[in-house]
N, C-alpha and C positions, 0 to 999 in steps of 0.2 A: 483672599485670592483662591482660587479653585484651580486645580490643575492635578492630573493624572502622573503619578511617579511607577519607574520601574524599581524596587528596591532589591537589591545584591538578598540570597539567602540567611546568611548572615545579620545582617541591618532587619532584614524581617523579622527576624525572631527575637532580637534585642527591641525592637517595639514590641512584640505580643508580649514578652517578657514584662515590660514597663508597664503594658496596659495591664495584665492580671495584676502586678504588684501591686501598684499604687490607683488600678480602680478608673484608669483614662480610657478616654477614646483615643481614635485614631490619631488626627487631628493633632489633639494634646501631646499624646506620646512624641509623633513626630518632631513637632516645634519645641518640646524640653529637650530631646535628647540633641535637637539641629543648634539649640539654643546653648548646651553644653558644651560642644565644640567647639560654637563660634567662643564661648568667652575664656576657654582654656590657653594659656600663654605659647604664644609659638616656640615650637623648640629650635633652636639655630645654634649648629657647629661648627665653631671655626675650622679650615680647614686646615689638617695637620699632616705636613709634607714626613715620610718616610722614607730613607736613604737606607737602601742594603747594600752590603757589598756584592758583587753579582764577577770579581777574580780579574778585574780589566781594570789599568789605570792608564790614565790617557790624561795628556796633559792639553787642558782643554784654552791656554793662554793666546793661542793661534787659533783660529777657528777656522780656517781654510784646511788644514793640517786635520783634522779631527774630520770636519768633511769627507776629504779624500779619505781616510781610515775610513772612515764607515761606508763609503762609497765601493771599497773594496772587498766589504763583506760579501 
């Protein structure tokens, strides 16, 4: 497939990089290093809830009650 990319300056230079290294064309460069990515394992973080104390304790068993409290800030 043929198609025209804009590539970040960055991403540029880690292809020129690849091509001097190891002697590729563009082309090459490109699809090894698109090829790297795609087969590198996704990274996913469970999402981990953080409780501070922030000097306010509010008893949150009514929640009408807690409303109105905050309603009056």
């Amino acid at each position: 497939m043929r198609t025209t990319l804009k590539l970040d300056d960055d991403v540029a230079a880690e292809v020129e990089r690849l091509r001097r290294h190891e002697g590729l064309g563009l082309s090459e460069a490109v699809n090894r290093l698109i090829r790297e990515g795609l087969s590198r394992p996704k990274r996913t973080q469970a999402y981990v809830h953080e409780a501070r104390p922030i000097g306010l304790r509010v008893d949150v068993t009514n929640v009408a009650e807690v409303l109105d409290l905050l309603e009056d800030e």
